[in-house]
C-alpha positions as CSV (number, residue, x, y, z in Angstrom):
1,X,-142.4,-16.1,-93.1
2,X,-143.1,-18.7,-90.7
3,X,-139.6,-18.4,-89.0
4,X,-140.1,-14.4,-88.8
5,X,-143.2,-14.7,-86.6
6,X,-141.9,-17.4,-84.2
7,X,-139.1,-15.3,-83.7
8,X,-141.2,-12.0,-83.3
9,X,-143.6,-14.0,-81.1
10,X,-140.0,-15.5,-78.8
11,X,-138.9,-11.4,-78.1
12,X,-142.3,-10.4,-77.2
13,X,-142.3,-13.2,-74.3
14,X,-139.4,-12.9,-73.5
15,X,-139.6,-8.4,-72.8
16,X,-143.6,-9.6,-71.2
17,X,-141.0,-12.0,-68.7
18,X,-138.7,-9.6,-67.5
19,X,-141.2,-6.9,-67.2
20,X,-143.5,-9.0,-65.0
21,X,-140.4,-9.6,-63.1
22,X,-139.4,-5.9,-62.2
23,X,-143.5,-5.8,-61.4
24,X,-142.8,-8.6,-58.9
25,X,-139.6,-7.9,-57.0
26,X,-139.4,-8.8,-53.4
27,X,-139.7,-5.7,-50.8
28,X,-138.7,-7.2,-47.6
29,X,-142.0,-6.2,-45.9
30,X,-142.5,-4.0,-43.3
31,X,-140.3,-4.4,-39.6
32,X,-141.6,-6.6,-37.3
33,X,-142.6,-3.9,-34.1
34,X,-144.9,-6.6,-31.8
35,X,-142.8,-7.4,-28.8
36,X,-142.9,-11.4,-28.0
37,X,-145.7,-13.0,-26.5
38,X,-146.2,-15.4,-23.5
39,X,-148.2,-18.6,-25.0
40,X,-148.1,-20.6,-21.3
41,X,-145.9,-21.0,-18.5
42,X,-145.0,-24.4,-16.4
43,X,-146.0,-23.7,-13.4
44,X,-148.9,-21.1,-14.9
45,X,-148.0,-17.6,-13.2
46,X,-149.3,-16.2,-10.3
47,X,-149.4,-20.2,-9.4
48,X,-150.1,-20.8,-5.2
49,X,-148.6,-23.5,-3.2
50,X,-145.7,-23.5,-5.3
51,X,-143.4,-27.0,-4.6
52,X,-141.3,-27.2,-7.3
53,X,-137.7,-25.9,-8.4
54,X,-137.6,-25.2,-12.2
55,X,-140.3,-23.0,-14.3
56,X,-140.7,-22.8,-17.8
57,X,-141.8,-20.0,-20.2
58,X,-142.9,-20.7,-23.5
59,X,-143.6,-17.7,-26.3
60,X,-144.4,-17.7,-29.5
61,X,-141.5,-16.6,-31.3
62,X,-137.3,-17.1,-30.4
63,X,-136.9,-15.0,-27.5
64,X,-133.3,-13.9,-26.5
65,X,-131.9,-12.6,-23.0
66,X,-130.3,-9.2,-22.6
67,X,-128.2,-7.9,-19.4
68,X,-130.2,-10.3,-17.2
69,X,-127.8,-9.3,-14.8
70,X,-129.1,-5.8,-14.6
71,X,-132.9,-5.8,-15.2
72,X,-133.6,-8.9,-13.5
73,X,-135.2,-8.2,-10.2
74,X,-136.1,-11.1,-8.0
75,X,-138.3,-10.1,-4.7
76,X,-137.8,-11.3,-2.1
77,X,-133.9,-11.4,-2.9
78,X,-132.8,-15.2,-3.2
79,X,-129.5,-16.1,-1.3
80,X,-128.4,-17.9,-4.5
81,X,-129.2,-16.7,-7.9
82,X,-131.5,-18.8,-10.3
83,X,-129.9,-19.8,-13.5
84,X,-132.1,-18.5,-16.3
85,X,-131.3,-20.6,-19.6
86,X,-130.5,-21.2,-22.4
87,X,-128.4,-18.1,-23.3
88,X,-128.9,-18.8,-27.0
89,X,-132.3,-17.3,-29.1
90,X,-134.8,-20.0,-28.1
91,X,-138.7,-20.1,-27.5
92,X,-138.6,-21.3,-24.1
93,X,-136.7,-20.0,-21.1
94,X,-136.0,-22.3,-18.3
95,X,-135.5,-20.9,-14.5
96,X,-133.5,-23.2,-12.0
97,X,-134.3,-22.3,-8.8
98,X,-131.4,-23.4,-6.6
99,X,-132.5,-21.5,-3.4
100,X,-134.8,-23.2,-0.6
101,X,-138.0,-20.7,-0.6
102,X,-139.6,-19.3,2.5
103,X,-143.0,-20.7,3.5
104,X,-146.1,-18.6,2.4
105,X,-143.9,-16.0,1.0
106,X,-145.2,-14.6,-2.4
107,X,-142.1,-14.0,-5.2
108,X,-141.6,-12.2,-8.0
109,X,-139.4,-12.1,-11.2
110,X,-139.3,-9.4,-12.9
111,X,-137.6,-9.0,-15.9
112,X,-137.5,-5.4,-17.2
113,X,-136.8,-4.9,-20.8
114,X,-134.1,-8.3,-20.6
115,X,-136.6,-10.5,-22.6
116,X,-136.8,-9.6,-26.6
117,X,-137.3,-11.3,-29.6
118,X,-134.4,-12.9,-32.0
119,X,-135.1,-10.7,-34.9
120,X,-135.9,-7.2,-34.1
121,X,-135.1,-7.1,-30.5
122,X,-138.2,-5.8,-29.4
123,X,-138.6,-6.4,-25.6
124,X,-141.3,-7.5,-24.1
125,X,-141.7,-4.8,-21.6
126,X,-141.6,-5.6,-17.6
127,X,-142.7,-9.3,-17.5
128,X,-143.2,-10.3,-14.5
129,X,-143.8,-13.8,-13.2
130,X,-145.4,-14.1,-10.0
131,X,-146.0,-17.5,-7.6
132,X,-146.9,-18.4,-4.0
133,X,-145.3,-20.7,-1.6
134,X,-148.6,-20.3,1.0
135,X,-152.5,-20.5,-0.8
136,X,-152.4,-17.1,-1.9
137,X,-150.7,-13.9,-3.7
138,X,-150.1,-11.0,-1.7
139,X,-151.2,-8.2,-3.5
140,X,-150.6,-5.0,-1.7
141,X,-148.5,-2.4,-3.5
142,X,-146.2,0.6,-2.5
143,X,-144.9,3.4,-4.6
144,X,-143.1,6.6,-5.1
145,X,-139.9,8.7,-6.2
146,X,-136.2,8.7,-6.1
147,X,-134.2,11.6,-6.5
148,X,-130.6,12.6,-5.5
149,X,-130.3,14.6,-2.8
150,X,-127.6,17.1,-4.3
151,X,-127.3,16.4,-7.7
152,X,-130.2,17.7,-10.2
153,X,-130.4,14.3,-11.7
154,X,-130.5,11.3,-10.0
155,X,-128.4,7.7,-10.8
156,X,-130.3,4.8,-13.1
157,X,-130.1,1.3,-11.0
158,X,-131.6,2.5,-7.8
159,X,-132.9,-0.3,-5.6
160,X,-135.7,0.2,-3.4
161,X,-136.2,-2.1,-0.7
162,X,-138.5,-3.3,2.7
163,X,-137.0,-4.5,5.6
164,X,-139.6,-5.9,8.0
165,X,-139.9,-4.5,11.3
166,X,-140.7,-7.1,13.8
167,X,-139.1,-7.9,17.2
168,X,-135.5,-8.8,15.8
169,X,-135.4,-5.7,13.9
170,X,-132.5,-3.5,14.3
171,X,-131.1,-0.5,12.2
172,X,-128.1,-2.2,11.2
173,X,-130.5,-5.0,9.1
174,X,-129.2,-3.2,6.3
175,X,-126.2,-3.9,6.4
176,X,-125.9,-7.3,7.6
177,X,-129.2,-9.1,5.7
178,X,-131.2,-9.0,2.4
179,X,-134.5,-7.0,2.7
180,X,-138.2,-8.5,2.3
181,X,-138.5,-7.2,-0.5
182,X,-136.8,-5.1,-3.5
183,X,-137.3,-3.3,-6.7
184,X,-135.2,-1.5,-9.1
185,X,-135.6,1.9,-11.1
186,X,-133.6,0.7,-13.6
187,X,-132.1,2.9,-16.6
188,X,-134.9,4.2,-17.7
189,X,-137.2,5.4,-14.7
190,X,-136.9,7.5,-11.8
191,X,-140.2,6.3,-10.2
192,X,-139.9,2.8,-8.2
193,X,-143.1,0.8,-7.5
194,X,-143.3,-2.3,-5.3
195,X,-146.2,-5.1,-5.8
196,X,-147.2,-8.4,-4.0
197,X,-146.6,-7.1,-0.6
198,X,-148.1,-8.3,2.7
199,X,-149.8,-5.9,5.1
200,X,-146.9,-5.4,7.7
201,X,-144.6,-2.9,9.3
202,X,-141.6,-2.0,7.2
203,X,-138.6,-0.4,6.7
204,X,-138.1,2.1,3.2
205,X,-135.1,2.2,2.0
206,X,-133.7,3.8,-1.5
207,X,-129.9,2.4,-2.5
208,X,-127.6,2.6,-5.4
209,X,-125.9,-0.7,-4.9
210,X,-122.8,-0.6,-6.4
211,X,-121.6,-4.3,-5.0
212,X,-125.6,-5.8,-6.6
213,X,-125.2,-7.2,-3.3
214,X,-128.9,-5.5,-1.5
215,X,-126.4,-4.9,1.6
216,X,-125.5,-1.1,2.4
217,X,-121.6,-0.4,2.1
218,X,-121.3,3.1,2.9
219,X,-117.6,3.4,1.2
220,X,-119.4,2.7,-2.6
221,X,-122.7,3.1,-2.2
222,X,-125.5,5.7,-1.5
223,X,-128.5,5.7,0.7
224,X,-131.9,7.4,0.7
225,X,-134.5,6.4,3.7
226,X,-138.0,7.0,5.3
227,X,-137.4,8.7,8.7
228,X,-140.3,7.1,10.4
229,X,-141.7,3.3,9.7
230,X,-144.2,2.8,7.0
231,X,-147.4,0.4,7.2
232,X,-148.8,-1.5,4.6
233,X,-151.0,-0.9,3.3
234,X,-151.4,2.8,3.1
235,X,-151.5,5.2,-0.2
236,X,-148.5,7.8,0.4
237,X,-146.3,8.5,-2.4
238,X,-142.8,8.4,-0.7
239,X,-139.8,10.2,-2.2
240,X,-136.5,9.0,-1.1
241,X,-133.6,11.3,-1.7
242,X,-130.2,9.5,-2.7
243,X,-127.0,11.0,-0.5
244,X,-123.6,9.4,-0.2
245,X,-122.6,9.5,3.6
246,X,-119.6,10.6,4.7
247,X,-117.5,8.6,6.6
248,X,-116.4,8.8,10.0
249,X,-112.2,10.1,9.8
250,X,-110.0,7.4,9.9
251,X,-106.3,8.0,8.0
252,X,-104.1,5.1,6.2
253,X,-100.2,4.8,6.7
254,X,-98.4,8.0,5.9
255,X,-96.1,7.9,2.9
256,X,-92.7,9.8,2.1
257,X,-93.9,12.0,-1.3
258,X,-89.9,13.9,-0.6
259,X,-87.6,15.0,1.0
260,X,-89.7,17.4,3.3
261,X,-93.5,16.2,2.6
262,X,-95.2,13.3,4.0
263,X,-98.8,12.2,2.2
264,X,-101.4,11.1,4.5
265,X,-104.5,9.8,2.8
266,X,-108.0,9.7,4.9
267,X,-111.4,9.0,5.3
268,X,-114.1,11.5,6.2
269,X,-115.1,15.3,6.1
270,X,-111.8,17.8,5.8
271,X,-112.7,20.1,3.8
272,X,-110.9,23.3,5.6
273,X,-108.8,23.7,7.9
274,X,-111.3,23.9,10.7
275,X,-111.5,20.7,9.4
276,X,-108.2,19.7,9.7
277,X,-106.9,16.6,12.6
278,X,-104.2,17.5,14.6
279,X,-100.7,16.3,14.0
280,X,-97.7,15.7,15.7
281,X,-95.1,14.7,13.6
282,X,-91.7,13.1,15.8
283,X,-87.7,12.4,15.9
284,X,-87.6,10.3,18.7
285,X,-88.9,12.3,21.5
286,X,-88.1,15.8,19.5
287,X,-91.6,17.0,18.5
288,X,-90.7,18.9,14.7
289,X,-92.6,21.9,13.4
290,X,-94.5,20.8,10.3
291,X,-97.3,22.2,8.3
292,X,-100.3,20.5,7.2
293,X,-102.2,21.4,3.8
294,X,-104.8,19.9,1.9
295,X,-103.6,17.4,-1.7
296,X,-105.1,18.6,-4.8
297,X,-108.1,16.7,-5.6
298,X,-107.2,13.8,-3.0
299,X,-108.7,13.0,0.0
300,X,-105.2,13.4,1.4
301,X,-102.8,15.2,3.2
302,X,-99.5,16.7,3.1
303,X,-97.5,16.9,5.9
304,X,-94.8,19.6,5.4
305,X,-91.6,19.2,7.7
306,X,-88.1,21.2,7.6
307,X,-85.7,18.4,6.3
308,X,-83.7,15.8,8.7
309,X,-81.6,12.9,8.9
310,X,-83.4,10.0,10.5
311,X,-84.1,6.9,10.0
312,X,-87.6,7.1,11.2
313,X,-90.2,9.3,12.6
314,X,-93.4,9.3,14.5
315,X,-96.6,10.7,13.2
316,X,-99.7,10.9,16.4
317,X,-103.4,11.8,14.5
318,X,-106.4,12.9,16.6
319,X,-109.6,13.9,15.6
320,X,-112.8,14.4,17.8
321,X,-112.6,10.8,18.8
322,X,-110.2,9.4,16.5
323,X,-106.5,8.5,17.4
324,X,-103.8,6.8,15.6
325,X,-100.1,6.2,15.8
326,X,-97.7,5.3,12.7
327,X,-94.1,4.8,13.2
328,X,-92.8,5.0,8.9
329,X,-88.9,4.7,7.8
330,X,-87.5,8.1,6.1
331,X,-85.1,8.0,3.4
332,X,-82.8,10.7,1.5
333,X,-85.3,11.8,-1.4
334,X,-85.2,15.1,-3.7
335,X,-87.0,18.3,-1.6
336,X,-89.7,20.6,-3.0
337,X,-88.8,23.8,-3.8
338,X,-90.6,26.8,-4.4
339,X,-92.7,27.7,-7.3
340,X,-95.6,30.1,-7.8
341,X,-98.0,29.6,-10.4
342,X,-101.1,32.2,-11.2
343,X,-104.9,30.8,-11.4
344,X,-105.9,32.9,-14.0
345,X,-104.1,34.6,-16.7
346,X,-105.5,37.2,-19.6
347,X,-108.5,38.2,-18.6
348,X,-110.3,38.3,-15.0
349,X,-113.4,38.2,-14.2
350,X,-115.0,40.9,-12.0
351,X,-116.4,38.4,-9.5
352,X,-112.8,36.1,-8.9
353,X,-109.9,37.6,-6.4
354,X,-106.8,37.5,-8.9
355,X,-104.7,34.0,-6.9
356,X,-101.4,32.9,-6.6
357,X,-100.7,28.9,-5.9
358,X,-97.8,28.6,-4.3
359,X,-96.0,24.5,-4.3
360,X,-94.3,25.1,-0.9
361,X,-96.3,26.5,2.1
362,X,-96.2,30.3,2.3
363,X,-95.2,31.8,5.7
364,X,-94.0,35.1,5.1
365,X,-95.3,38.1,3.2
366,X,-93.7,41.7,2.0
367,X,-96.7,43.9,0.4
368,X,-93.8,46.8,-0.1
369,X,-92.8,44.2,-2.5
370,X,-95.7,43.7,-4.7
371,X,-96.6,46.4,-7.0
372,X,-99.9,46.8,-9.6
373,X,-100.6,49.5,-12.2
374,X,-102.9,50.0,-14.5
375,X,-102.5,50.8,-18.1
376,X,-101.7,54.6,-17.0
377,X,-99.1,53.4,-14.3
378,X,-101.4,54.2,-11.9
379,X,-100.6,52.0,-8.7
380,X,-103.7,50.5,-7.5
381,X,-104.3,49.5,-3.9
382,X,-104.9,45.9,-3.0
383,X,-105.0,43.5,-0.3
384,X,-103.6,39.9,0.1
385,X,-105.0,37.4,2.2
386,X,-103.2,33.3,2.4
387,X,-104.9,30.4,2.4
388,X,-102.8,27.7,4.1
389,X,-104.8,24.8,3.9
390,X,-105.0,25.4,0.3
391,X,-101.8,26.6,-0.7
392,X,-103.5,29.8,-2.1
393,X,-102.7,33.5,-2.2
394,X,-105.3,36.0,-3.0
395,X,-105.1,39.3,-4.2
396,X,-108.1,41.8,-4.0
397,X,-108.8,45.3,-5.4
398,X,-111.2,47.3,-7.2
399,X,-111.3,46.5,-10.2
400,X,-112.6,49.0,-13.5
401,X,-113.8,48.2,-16.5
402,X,-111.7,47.3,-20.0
403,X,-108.9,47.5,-18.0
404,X,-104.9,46.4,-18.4
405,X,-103.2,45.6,-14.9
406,X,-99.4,44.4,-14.0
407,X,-98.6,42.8,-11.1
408,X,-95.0,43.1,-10.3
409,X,-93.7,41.0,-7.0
410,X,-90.1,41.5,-6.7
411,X,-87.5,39.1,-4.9
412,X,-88.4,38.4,-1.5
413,X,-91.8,39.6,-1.0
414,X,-93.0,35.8,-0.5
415,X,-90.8,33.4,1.6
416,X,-92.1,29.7,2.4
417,X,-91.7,27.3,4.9
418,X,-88.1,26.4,3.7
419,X,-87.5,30.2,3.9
420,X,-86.7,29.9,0.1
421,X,-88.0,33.3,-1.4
422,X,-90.1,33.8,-5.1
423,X,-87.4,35.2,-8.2
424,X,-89.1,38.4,-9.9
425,X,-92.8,37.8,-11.4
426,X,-94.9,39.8,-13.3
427,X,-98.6,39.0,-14.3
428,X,-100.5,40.8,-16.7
429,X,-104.2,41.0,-16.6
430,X,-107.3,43.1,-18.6
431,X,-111.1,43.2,-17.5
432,X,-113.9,43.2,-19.8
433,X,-115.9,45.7,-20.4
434,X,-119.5,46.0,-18.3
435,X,-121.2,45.6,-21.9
436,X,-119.4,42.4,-22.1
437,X,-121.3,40.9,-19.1
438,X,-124.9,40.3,-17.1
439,X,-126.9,40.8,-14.5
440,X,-128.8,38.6,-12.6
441,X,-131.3,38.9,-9.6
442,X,-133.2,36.3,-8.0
443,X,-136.4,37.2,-6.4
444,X,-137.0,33.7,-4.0
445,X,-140.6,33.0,-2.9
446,X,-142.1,30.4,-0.1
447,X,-138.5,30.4,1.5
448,X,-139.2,27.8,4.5
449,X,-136.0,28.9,6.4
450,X,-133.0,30.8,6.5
451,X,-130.1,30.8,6.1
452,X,-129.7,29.5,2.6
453,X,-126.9,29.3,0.1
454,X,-127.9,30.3,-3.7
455,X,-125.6,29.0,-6.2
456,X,-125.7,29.2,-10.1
457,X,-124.0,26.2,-11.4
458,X,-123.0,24.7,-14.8
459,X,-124.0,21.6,-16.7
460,X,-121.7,19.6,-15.0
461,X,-122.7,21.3,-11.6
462,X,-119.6,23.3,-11.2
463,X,-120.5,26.3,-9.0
464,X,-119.8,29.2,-10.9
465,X,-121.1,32.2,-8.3
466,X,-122.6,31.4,-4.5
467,X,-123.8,33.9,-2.2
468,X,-125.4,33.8,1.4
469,X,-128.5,35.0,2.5
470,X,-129.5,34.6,6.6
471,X,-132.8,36.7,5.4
472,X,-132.9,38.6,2.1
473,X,-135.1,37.3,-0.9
474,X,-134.0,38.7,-3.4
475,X,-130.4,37.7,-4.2
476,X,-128.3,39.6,-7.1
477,X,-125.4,38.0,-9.3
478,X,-124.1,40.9,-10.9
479,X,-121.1,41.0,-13.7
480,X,-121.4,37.4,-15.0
481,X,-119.5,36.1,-17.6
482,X,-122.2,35.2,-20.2
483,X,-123.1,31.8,-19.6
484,X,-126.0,28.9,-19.6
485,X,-126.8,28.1,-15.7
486,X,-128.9,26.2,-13.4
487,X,-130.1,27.6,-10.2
488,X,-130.1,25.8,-6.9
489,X,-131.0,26.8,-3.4
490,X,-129.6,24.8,-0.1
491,X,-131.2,25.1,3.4
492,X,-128.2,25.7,5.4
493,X,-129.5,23.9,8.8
494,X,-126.8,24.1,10.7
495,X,-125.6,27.2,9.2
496,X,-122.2,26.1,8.3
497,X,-122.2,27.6,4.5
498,X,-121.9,24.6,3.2
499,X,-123.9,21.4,2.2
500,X,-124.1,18.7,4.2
501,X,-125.2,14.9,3.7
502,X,-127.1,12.6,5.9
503,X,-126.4,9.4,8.3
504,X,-128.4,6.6,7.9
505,X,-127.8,5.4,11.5
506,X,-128.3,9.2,13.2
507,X,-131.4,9.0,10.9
508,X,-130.5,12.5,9.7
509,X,-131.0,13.3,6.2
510,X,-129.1,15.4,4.3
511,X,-130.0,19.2,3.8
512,X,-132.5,20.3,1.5
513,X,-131.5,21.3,-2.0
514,X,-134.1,22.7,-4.5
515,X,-133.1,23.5,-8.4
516,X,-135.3,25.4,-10.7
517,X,-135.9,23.0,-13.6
518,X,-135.1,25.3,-16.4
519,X,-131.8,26.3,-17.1
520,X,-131.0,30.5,-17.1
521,X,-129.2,31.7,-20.3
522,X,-127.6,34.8,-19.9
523,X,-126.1,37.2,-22.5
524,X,-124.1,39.6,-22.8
525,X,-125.4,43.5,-22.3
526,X,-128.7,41.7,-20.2
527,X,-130.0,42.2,-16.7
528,X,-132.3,39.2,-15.9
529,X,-134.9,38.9,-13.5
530,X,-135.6,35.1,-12.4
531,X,-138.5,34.5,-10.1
532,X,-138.3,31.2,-8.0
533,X,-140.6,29.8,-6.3
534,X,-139.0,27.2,-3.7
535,X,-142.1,25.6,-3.3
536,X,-143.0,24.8,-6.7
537,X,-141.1,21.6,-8.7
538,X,-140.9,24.3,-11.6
539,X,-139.9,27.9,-11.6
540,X,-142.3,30.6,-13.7
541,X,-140.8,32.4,-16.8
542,X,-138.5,34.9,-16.1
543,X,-140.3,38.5,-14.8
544,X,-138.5,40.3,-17.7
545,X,-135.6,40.9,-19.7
546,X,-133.9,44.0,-20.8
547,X,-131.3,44.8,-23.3
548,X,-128.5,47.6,-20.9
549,X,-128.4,51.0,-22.2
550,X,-125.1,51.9,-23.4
């Protein structure tokens, strides 16, 4: 009896053991969210008469260091970075300063989001650590916007810097020396603001500094600026507008690409023919008839040229002031011949001219040659019009709805430079029907100036329709392919058709572009009506939308 009831009494603790231990099992606790904190610095920030080189931050938990490279800003700019140790998790970080300081010059480290704790990674958000070299900290403070001056949205990294205007300034400073003072956007904010500043007369400045080098390299980077100079202190909220310059023409050592086409790359604006340098290309003293078009997606040219035997030839370049002479060998290589390929094929839409690229230059042209019909046989009329620069023929006609045409362009009706002629090609194409497409009309308000260029783009800012006004408001897109577009609006100053970017030194900015913040989804069988208000950083909700009626 007695050995029954110790082992009844053994199983009972043993099932109250393991079911207190279920009770108890460990959880983990909740996640640690509280970003590190700053128990005391060595010197203690915003410290004056500063004397010493290293400074020491102590928090309260294992901090570690992420892309210091990135979101550390140091202002003013030091000729020779700090070293900011250890690189391993550790509660105190240790800066070396291995730069002579400027007298009475307040600095600041800021160290965005690159400070976080071991565990969680939790940054602590913008630290900054501030000290004098003179008995006080400046505290003025400057802020405002950067945006791209083409592009809807603008680049993370931006700098922001002040250059102080005094009697050595000069317009070039930023280019040859580091300014007063800098600050960065980083990758999270658009809006830039700049603290500890001294009253003075300054410089703006907006860069995306691709070399991290706070020096303006017009081949990388881009440049925003404030026309006029700014005094500090003074409350305006600046906007700086981000444009990448374009260069003044210079060209680079031809290069034999065959046996009758040179490749000359380039610098600078040519984006037409208008464009276009002029070229003589020479044997000796024999001056040979060449062509010149445009290389696909290069900034480069071809130089087409009947073939020769030489050894060498002599290419002259001018361009508005620009001159330059290459003398290049020549050797025996495999010629281009002619080959026509179609832009589109299947369906086209109602707004495009039906195109032709051709891989030789096009000289010669035989519409007798060319035939389209519709679905009936029906010829249709059409026109052709080349473009040379591009290597592009185009074909126009009115076109119908739901639709079947067949081009037919026998042997002979197009002849290139070479005066090698096309083999028999035939093209079939259909329309869509109208119920397939969409309208759209854009009613513009608070239009400061014409002309202007109003183009409907894609997400990746493709233009996908464009059309000129020198004084109408309301602007119609009509037989669209059904699509999701934004809507843009250039000031044309100088009433080329055609955007143009800014020069830092001519203190010119670039020309005005304005988007509509929402994006425009159009369906098929809809007319649209957008209102757009140019002086308003968002457009209303569309007037109205109505479903065709069949």
């Amino acid at each position: 009896m007695l050995k029954n009831n110790l082992k009844y009494t053994f199983f009972l603790l043993l099932l109250i053991i393991v079911g207190c231990a279920k009770r108890g099992s460990i959880t983990g606790g909740l996640k640690d969210t509280i970003a590190p904190v700053l128990k005391v610095s060595f010197p203690e920030n915003f410290s004056t008469n500063f004397k010493g080189n290293e400074i020491k931050l102590v928090f309260d938990e294992n901090v570690k260091l992420k892309n210091l490279n990135k979101q550390l800003i140091i202002s003013p700019p030091m000729k020779y970075e700090p070293s900011v140790l250890p690189t391993t998790p550790s509660k105190t970080i240790s800066i070396k300063i291995k730069d002579t300081l400027q007298p009475n010059t307040t600095y600041s480290f800021n160290f965005g989001q690159s400070i976080a704790d071991n565990n969680e990674g939790n940054p602590f958000n913008q630290f900054k650590y501030v000290f004098s070299t003179g008995d006080y900290i400046d505290s003025l403070s400057l802020g405002g916007t950067v945006k791209s001056a083409y592009d809807k949205e603008v680049e993370s990294f931006v700098s922001v810097m002040l250059y102080e205007v005094n009697d050595a300034f000069k317009d070039s400073v930023v280019f040859n020396e580091t300014p007063r003072y800098v600050t960065n956007t980083l990758d999270s904010l658009k809006t830039f603001h700049l603290e500890n500043l001294k009253a003075g007369k300054y410089l703006l400045v907006a860069m995306k500094d691709y070399n991290s080098n706070n020096k303006y390299n017009p081949k990388t980077d881009k440049i925003g600026f404030s026309k006029d100079f700014i005094t500090i202190p003074n409350d305006t909220v600046y906007e700086l507008e981000l444009f990448k310059e374009k260069l003044p023409f210079k060209t680079f050592k031809p290069s034999q690409a065959s046996g009758n086409r040179l490749i000359l790359g380039y610098e600078g604006k040519v984006n037409a023919a208008k464009d276009s340098p002029k070229i003589i290309l020479k044997n000796n003293n024999e001056v040979l008839s060449n062509i010149i078009t445009k290389f696909p997606k290069k900034d480069s040219l071809q130089i087409w040229y009947k073939p020769i035997k030489t050894d060498s030839l002599n290419l002259a370049v001018a361009k508005d002031k620009y001159e330059a002479n290459f003398r290049f060998k020549i050797k025996d290589q495999k010629k281009d011949t002619l080959s026509i390929t179609p832009v589109q094929s299947g369906t086209l839409n109602f707004r495009d001219k039906f195109t032709l690229e051709s891989s030789t230059p096009l000289t010669h042209f035989d519409n007798s040659k060319i035939k389209l019909i519709n679905k009936d046989s029906v010829s249709i009329a059409f026109t052709t019009e080349y473009d040379e620069f591009n290597q592009k023929l185009f074909f126009d006609f009115k076109k119908e709805p739901s639709e079947k045409y067949t081009f037919t362009i026998l042997p002979g009706a197009l002849t290139d430079f070479f005066e090698k002629s096309n083999d028999t090609l035939t093209y079939k194409l259909n329309t869509r029907s109208y119920s397939e497409m969409a309208n759209l009309r854009v009613l513009l308000q608070n239009v400061k100036q014409f002309p202007i260029i109003v183009e409907l783009t894609n997400s990746k800012g493709d233009i996908l329709a464009s059309e000129y006004s020198e004084n109408g408001t309301t602007v119609d897109f009509n037989l669209l392919e059904p699509s999701v577009f934004s809507l843009r609006v250039i000031y044309d100053t100088n009433k080329n058709k055609e955007w143009d970017s800014g020069n830092y030194l001519e203190k010119r900015q670039a020309e005005e572009v304005i988007y509509s913040s929402k994006e425009i989804s159009l369906h098929a069988n809809f007319d649209w009506e957008e209102i757009f208000d140019l002086s308003l950083p968002y457009s209303p909700e569309p007037k109205k939308k109505t479903d065709k009626k069949n």
